[in-house]
Backbone of each chain as ProteinMPNN parsed JSONL, in Angstrom:
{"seq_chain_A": "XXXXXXXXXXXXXXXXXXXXXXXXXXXXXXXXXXXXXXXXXXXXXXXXXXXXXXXXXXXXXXXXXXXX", "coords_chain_A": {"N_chain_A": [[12.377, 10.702, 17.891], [15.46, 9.418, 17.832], [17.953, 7.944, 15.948], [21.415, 5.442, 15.681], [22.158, 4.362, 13.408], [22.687, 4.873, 11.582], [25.482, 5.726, 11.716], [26.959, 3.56, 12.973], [26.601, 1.575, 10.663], [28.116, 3.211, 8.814], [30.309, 2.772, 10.809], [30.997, 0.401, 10.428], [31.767, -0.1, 7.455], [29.566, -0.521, 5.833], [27.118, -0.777, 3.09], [23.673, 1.118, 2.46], [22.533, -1.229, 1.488], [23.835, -3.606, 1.873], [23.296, -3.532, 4.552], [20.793, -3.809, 4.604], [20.223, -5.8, 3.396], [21.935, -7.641, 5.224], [19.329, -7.785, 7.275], [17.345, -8.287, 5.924], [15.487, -6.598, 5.032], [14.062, -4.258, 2.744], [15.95, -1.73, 0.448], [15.013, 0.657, 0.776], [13.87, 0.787, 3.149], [15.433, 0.86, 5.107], [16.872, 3.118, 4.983], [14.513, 4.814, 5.072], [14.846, 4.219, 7.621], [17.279, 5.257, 8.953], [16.909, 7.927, 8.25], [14.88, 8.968, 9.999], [12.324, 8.705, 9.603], [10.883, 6.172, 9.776], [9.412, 4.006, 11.769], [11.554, 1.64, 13.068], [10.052, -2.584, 13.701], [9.871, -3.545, 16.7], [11.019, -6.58, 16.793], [12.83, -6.057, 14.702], [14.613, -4.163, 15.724], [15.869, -5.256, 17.463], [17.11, -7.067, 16.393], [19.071, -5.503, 14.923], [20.524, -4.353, 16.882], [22.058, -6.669, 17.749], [22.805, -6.966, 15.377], [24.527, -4.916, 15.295], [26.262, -5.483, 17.476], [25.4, -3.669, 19.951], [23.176, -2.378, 22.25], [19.28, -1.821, 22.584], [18.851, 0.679, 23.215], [21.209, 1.901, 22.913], [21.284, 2.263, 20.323], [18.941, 3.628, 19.684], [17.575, 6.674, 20.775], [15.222, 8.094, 22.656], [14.033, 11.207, 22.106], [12.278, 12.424, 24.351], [12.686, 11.215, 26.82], [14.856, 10.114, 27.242], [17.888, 10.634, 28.292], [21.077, 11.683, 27.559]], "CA_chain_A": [[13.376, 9.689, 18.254], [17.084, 10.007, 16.688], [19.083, 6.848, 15.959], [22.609, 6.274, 14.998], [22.111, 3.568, 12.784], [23.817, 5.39, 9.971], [27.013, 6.243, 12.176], [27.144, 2.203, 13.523], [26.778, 1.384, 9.602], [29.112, 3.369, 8.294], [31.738, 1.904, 11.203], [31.448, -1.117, 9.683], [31.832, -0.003, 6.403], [28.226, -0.976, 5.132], [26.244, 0.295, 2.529], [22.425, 0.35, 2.978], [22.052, -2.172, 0.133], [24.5, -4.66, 2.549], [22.959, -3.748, 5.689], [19.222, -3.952, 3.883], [20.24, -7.652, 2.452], [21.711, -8.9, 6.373], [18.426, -7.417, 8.316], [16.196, -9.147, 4.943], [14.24, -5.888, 4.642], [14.483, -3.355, 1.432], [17.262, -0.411, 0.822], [13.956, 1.839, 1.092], [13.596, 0.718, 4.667], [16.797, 0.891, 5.704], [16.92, 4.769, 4.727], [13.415, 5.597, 6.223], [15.04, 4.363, 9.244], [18.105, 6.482, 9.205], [16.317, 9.284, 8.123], [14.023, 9.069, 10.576], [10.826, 8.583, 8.798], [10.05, 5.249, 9.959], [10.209, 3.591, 13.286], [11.242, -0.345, 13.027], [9.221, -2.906, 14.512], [10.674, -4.716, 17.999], [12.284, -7.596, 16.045], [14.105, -5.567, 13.706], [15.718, -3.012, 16.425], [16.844, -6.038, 18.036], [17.876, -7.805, 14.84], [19.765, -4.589, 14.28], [21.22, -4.507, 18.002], [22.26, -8.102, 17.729], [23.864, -7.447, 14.165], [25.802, -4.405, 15.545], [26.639, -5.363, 18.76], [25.271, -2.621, 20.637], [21.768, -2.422, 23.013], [18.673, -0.972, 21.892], [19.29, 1.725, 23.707], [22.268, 2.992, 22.225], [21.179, 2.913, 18.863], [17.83, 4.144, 19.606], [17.121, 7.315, 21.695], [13.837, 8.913, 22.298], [14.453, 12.575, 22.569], [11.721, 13.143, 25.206], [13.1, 10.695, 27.683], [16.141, 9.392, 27.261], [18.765, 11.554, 28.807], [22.459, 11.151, 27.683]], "C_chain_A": [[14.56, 9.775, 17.291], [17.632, 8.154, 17.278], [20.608, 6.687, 15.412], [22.712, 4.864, 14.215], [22.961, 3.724, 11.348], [24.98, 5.307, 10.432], [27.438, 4.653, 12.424], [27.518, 1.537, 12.02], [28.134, 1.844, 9.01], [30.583, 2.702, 8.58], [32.275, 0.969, 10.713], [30.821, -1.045, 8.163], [30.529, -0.54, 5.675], [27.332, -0.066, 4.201], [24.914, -0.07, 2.997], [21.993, -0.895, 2.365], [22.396, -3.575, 0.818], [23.392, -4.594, 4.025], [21.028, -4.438, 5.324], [19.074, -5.756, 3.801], [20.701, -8.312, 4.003], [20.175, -8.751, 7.17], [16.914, -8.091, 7.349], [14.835, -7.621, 5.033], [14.812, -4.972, 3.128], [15.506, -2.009, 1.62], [16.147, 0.52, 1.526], [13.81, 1.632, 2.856], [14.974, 1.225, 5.819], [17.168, 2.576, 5.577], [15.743, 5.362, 5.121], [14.05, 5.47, 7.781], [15.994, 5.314, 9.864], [17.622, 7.829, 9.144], [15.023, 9.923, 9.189], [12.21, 9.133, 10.626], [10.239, 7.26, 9.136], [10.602, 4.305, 10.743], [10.269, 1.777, 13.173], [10.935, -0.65, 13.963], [10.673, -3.454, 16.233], [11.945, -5.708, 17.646], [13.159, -6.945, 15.489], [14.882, -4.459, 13.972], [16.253, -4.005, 17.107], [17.474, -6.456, 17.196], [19.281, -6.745, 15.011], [21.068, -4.2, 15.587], [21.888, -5.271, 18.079], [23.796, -7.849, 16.602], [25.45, -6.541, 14.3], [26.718, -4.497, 17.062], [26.084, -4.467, 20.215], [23.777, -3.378, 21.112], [21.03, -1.758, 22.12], [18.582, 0.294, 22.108], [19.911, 2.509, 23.588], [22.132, 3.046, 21.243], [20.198, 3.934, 18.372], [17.052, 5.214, 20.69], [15.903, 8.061, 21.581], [14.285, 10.045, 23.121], [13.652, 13.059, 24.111], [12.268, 12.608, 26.951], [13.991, 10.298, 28.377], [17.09, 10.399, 27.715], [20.353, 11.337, 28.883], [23.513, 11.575, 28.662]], "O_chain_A": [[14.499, 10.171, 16.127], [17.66, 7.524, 18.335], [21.09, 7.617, 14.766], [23.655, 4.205, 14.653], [23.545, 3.028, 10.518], [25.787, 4.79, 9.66], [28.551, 4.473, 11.93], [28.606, 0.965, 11.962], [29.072, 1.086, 8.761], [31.485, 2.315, 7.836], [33.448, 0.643, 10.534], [29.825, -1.626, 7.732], [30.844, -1.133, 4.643], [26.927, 1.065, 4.466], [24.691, -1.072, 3.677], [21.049, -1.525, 2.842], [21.692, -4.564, 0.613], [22.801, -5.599, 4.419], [20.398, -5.352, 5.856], [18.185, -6.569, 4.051], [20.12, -9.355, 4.302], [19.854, -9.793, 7.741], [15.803, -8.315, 7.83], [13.611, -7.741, 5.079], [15.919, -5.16, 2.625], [15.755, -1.434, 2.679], [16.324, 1.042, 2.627], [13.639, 2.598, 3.599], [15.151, 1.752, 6.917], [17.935, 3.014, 6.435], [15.851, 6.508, 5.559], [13.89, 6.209, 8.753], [15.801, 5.992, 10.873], [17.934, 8.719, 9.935], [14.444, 11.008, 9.127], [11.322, 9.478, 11.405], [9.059, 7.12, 8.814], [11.729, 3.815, 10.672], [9.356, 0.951, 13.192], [11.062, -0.012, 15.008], [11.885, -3.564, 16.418], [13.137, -5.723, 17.953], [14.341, -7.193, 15.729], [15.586, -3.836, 13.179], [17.374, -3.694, 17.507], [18.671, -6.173, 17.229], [20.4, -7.22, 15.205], [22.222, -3.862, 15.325], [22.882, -4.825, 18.651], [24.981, -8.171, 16.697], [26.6, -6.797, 13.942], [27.572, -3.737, 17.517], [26.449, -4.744, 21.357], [23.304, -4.427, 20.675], [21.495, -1.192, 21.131], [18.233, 1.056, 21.206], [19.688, 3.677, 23.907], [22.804, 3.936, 20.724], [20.24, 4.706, 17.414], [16.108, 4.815, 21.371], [15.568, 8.61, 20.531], [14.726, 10.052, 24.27], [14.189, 13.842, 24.895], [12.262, 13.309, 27.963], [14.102, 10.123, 29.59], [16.739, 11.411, 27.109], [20.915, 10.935, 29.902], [24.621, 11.039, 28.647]]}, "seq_chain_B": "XXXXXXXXXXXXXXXXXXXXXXXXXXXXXXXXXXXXXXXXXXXXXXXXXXXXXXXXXXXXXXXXXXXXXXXXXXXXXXXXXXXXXXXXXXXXXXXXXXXXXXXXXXXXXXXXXXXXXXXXXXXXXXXXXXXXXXXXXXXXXXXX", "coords_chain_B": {"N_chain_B": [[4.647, -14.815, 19.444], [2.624, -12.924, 17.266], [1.772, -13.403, 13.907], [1.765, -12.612, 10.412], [-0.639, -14.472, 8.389], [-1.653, -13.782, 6.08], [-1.088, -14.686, 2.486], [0.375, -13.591, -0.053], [0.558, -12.918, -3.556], [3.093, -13.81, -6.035], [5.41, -11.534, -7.129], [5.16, -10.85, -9.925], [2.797, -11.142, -10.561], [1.295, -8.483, -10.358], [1.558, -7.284, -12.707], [0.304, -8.852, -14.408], [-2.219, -8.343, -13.495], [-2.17, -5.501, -14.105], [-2.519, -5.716, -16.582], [-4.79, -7.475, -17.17], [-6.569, -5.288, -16.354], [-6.246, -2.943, -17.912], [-6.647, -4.467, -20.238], [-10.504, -4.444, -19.479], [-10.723, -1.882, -19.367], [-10.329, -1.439, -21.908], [-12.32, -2.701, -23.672], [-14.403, -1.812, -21.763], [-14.232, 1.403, -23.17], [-14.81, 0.216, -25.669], [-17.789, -0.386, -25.615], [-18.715, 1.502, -24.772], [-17.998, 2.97, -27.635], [-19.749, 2.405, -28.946], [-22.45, 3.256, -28.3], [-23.12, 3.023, -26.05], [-24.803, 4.679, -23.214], [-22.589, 6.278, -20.549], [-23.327, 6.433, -18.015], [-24.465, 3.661, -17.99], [-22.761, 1.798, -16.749], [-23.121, 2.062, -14.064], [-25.646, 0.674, -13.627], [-28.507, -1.069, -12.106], [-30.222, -2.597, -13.658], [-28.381, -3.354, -16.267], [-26.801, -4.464, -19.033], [-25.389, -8.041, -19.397], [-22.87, -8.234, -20.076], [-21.921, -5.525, -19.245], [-21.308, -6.189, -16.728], [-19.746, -8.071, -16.769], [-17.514, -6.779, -17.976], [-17.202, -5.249, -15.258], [-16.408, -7.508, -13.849], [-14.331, -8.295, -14.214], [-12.455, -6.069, -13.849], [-12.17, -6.367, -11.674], [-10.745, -8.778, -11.237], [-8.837, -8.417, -12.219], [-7.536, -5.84, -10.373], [-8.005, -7.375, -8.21], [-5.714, -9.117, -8.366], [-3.846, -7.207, -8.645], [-3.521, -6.25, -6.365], [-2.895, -7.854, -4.262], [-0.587, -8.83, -4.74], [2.471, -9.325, -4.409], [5.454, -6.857, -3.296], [8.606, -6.09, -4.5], [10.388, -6.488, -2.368], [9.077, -7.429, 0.335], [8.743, -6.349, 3.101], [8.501, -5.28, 6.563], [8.228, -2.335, 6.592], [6.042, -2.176, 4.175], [4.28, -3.426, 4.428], [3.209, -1.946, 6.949], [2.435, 0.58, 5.264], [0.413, -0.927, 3.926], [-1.57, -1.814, 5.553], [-1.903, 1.136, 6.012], [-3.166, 1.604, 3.997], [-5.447, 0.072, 3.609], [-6.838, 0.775, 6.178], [-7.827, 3.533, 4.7], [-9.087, 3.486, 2.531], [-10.936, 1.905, 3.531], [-12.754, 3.95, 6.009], [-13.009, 6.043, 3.697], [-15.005, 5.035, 1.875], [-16.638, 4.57, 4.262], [-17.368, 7.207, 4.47], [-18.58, 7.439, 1.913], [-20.5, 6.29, 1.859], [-22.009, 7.154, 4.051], [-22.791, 9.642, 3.162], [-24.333, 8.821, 0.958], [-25.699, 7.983, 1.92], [-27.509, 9.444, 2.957], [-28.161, 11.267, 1.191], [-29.745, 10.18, -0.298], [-32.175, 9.623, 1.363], [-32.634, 12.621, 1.548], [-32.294, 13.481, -0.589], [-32.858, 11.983, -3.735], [-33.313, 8.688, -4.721], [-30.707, 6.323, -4.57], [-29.37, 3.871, -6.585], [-26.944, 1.461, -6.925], [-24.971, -1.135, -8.31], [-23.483, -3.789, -6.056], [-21.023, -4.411, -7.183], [-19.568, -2.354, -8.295], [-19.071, -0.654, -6.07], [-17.139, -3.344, -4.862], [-15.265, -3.074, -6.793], [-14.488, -0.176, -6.137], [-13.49, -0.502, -3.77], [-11.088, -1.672, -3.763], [-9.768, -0.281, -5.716], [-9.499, 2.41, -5.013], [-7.626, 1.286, -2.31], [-5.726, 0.524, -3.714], [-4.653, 2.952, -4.969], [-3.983, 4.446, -2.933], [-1.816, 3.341, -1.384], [0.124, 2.649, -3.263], [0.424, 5.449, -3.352], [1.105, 5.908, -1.021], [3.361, 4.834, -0.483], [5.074, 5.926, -2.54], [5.09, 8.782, -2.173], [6.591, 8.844, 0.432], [9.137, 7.292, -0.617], [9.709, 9.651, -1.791], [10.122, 11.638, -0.23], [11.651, 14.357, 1.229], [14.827, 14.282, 3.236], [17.085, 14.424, 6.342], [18.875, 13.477, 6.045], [21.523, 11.915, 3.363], [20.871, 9.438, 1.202], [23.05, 6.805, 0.014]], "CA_chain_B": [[4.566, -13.59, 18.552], [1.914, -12.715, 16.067], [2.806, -13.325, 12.738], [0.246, -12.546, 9.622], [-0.476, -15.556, 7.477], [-1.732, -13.701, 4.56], [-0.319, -15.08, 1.819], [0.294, -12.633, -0.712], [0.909, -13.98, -5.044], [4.153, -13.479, -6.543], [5.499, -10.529, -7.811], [4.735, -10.638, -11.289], [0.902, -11.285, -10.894], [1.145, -7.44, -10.359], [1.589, -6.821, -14.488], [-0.965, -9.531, -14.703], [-3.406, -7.892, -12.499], [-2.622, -5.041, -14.618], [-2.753, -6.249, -17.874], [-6.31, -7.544, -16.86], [-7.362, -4.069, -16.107], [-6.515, -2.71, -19.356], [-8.186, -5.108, -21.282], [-11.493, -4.265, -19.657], [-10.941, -0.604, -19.42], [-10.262, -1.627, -23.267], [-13.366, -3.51, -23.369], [-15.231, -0.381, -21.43], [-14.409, 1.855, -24.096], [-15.468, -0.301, -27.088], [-18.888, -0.7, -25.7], [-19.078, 3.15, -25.14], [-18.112, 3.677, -29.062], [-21.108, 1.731, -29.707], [-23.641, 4.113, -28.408], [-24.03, 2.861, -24.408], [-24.355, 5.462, -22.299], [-21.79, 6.027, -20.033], [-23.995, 5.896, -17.119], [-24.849, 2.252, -18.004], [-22.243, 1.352, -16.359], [-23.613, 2.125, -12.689], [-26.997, 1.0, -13.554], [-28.602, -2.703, -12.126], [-30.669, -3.169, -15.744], [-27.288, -2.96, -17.515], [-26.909, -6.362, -19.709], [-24.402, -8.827, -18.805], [-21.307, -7.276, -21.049], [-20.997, -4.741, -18.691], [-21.076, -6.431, -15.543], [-18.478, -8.576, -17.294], [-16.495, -6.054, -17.598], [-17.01, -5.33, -13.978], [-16.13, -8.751, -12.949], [-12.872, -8.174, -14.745], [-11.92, -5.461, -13.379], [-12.344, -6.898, -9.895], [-9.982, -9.369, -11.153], [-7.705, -7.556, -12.393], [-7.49, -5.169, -9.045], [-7.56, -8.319, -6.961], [-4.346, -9.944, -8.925], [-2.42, -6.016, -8.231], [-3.647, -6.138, -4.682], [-3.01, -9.311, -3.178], [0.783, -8.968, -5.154], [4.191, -9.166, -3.213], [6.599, -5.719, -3.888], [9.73, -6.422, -5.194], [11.149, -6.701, -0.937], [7.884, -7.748, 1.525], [9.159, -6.441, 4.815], [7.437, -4.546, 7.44], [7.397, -0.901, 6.479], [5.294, -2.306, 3.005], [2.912, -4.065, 5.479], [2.668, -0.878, 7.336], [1.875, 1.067, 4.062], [-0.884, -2.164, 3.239], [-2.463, -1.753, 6.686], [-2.615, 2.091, 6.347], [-4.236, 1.314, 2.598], [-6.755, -0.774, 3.985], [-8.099, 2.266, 6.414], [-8.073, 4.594, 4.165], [-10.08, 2.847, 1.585], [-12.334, 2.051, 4.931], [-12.687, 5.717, 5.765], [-13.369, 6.735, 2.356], [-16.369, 4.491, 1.831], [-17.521, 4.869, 4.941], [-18.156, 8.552, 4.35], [-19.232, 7.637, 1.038], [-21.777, 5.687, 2.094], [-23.011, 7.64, 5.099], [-22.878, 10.9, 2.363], [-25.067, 8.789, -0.203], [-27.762, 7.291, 2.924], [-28.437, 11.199, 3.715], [-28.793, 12.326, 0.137], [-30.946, 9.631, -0.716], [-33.333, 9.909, 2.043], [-33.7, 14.099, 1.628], [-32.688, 13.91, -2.428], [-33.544, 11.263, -4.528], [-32.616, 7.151, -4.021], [-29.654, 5.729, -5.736], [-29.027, 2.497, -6.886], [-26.111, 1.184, -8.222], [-24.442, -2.762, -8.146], [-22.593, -3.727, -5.632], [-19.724, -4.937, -7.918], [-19.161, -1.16, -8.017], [-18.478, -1.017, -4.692], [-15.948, -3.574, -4.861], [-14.153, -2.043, -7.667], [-14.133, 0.906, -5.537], [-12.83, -0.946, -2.566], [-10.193, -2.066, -4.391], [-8.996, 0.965, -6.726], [-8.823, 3.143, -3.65], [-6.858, 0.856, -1.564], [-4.502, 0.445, -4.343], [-4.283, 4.2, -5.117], [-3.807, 4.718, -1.406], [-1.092, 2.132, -0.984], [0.846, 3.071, -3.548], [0.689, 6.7, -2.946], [2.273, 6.152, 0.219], [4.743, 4.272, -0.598], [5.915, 6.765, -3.521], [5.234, 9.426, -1.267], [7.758, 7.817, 1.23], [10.41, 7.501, -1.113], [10.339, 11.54, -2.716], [10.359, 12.324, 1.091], [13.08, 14.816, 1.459], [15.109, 13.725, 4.571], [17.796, 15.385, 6.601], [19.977, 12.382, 5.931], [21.605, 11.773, 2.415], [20.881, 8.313, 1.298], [24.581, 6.249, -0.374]], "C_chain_B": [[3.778, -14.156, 17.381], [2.491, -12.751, 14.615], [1.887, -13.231, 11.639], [0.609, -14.16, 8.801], [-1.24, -15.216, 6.268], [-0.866, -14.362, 3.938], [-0.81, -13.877, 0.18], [0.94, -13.595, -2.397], [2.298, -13.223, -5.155], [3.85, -12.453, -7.511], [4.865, -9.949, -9.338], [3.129, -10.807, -11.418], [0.362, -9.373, -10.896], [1.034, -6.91, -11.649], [0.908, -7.975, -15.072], [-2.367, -8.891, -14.527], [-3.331, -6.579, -13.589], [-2.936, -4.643, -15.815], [-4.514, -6.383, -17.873], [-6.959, -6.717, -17.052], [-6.892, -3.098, -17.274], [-7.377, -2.974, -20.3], [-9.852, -5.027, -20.77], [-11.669, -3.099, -19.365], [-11.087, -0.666, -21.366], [-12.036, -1.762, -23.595], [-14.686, -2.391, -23.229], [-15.574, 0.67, -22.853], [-14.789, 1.285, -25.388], [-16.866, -0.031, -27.104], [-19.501, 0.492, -25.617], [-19.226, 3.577, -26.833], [-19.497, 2.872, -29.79], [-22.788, 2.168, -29.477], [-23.947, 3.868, -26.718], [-23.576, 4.353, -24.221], [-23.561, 5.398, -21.078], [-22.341, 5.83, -18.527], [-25.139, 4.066, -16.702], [-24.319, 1.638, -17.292], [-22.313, 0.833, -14.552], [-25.482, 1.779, -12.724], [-27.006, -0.752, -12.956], [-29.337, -2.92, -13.712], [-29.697, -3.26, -16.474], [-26.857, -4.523, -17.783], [-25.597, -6.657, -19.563], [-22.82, -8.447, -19.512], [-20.801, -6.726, -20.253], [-20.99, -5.139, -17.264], [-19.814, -7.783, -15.784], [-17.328, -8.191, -17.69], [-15.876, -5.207, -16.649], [-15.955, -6.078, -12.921], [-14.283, -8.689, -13.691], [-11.84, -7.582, -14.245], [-11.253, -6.01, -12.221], [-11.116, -7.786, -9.781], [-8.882, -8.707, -11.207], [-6.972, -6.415, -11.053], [-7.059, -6.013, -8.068], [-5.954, -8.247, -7.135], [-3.733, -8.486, -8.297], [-2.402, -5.839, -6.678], [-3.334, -6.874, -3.53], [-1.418, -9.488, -3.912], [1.428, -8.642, -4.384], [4.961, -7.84, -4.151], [7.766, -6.657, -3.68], [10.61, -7.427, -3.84], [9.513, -7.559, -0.281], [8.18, -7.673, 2.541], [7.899, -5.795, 5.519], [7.103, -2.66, 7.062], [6.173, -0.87, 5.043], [4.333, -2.737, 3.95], [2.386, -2.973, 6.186], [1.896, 0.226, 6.322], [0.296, 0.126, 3.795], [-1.671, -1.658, 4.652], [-3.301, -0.222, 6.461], [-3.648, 2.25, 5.163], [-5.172, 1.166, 3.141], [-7.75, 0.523, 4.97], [-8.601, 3.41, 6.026], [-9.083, 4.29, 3.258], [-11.425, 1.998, 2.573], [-12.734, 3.446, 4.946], [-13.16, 6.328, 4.838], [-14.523, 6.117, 1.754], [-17.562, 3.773, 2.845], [-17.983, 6.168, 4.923], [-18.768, 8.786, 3.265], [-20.565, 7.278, 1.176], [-22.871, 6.348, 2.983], [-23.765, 8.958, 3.936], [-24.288, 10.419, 1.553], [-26.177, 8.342, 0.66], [-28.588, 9.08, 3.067], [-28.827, 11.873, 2.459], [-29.824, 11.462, -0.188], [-32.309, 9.449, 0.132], [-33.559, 11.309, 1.713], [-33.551, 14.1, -0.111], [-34.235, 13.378, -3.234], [-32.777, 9.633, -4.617], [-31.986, 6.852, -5.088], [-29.439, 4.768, -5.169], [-27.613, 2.131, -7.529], [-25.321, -0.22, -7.113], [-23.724, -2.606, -6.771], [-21.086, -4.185, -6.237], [-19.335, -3.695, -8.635], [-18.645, -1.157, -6.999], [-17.409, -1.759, -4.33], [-14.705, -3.452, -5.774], [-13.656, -0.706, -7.121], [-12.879, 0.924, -4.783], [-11.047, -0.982, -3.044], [-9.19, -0.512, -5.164], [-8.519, 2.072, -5.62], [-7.707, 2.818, -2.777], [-5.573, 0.309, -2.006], [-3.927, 2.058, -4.873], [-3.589, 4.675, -3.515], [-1.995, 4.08, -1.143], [0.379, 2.677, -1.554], [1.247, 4.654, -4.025], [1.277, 6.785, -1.324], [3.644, 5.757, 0.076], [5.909, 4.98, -1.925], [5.822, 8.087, -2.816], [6.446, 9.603, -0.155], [8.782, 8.301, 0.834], [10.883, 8.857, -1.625], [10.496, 11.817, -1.782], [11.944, 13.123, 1.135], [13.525, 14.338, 2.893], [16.228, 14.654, 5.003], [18.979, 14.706, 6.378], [20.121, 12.088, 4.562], [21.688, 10.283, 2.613], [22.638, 8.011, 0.489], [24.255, 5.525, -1.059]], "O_chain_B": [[3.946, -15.189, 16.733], [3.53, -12.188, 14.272], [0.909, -13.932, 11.901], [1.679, -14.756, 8.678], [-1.52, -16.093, 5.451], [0.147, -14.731, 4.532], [-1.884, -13.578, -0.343], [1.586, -14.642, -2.367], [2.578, -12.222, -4.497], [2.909, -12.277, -8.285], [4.294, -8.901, -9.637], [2.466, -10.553, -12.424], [-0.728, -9.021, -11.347], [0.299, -5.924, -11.715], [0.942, -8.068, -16.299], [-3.347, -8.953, -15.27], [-4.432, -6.406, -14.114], [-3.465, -3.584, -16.154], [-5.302, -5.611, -18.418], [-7.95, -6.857, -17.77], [-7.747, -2.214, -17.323], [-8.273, -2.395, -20.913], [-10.627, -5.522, -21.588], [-12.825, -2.875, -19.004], [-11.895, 0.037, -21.973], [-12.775, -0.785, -23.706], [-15.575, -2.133, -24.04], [-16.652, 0.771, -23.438], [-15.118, 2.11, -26.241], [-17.394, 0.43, -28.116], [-20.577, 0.724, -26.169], [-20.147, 4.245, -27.304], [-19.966, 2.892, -30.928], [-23.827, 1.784, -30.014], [-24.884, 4.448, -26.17], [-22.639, 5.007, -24.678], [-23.798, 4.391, -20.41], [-21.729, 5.014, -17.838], [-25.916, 3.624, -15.856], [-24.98, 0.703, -16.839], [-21.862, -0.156, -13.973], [-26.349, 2.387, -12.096], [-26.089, -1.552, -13.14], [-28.778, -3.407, -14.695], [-30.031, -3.266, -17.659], [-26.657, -5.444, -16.991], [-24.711, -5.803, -19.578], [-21.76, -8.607, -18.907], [-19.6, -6.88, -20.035], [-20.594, -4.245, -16.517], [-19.154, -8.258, -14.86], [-16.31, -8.875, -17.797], [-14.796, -4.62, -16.717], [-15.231, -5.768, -11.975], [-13.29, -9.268, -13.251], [-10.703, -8.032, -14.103], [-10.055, -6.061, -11.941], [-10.437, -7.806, -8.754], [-8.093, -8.48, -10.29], [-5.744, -6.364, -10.999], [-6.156, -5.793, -7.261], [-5.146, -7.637, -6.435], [-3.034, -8.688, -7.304], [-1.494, -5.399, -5.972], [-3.44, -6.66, -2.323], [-0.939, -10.556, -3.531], [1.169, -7.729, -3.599], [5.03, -7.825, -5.38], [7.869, -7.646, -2.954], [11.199, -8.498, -3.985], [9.138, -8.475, -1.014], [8.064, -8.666, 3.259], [6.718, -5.79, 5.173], [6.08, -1.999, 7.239], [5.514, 0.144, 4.815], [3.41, -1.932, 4.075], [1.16, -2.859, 6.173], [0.795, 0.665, 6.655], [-0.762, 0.682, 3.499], [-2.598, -0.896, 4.378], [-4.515, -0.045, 6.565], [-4.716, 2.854, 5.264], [-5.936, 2.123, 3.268], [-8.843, 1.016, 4.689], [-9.43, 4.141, 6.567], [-10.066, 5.028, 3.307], [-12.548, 1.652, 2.209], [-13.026, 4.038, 3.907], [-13.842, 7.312, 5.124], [-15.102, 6.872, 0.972], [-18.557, 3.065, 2.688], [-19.108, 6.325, 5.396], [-19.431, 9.813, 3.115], [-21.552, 7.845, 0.707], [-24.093, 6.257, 2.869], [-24.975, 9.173, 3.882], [-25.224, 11.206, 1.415], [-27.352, 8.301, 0.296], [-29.717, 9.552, 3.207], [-29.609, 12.824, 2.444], [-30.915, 11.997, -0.386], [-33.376, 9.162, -0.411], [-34.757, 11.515, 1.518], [-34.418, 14.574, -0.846], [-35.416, 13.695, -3.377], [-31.548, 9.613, -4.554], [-32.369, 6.98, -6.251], [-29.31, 4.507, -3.973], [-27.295, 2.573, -8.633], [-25.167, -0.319, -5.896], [-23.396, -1.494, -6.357], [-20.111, -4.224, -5.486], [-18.718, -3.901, -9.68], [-17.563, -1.739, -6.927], [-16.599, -1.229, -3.569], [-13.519, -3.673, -5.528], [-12.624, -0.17, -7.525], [-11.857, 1.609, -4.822], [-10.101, -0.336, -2.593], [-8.076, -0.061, -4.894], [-7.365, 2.469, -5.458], [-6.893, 3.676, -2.435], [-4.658, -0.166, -1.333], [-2.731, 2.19, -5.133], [-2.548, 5.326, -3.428], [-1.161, 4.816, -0.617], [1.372, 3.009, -0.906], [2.123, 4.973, -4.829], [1.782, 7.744, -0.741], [4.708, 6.259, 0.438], [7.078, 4.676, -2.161], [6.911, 8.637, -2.975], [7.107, 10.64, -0.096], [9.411, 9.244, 1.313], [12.051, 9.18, -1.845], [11.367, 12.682, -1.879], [13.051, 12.588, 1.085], [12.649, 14.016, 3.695], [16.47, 15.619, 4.278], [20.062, 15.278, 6.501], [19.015, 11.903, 4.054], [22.226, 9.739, 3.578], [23.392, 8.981, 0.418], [25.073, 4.814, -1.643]]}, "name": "protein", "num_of_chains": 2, "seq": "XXXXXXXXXXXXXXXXXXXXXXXXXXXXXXXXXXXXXXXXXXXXXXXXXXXXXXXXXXXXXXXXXXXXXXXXXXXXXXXXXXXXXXXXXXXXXXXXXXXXXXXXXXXXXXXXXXXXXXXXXXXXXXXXXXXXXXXXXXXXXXXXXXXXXXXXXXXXXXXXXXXXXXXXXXXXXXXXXXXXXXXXXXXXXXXXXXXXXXXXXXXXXXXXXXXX"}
């Protein structure tokens, strides 16, 4: 699964340390997720949908299915 | 929605918990320089000293185990969950390993307040070997 959680971040000028402190989880999480090492739960891809505006959908594609 | 209601101690009980476990690894070794054998330690006949420095441990393990990290979100809870089966797992094959040698070997005994020092030391070795694991992870993404 590939997200663009880094590219949405960066738009809005955020470091992970800012985005880490609105979503209330740790920097470490916030960089497994970009990096792709660790898949957030339900709440906190919506949280994260919510905070950037976007669906879960566009932040979050699963390579096997999803078809851009 | 499910929500856990552990309640986990504040941070700092973690350099409590392992303060604790110093002083009866401390403790351990004194009673060694005094002539026990070191297999006293896994024995049931072994006089109340060293199951007092059992019960210490235990504490001491609890207090680092039942501590909040610095954050408490969900990928630490995921790390704690995968602790917990691994330190399952690992004394369930200990156990099945030691029912089969002691029926064709020879029968072993030893406390169960071993056992939960086990439980424990594993599922904190476990825990936080993932979670330092984790973080050396090379990634394809530079962190900022």
């Amino acid at each position: 699964m590939i997200n663009y959680i880094r590219e949405e971040r960066k738009k809005h000028l955020l470091s992970q340390e800012d985005l880490a402190k609105a979503m209330n989880v740790s920097r470490q999480t916030i960089n497994a997720i970009e990096a792709g090492r660790y898949l957030p739960s339900l709440p906190l891809a919506l949280k994260l949908s919510q905070y950037f505006e976007k669906t879960v959908n566009e932040l979050f594609v699963n390579e096997v299915f999803d078809v851009e | 929605m499910f929500k856990s209601r552990i309640v986990f101690l504040p941070f700092v009980f973690r350099f409590i918990g392992l303060a604790i476990v110093l002083i009866a690894l401390a403790m351990a070794i004194l009673k060694l320089t005094t002539g026990t054998p070191f297999g006293t330690f896994f024995r049931f006949d072994a006089d109340i000293r060293v199951y007092a420095i059992h019960t210490i441990l235990i504490l001491g393990f609890f207090l680092i185990a039942f501590s909040k990290e610095r954050i408490e979100d969900e990928r630490i809870q995921f790390f704690r969950t995968h602790a917990v089966f691994i330190s399952l797992m690992v004394h369930a094959v200990f156990f099945f390993v030691l029912t089969f040698t002691s029926l064709t070997l020879q029968w072993i005994n030893f406390p169960a307040i071993i056992l939960m020092n086990s439980i424990f030391l594993v599922y904190i070795v476990a825990f936080y070997t993932l979670k330092i694991r984790d973080q050396l992870c090379k990634s394809t993404y530079n962190s900022d």
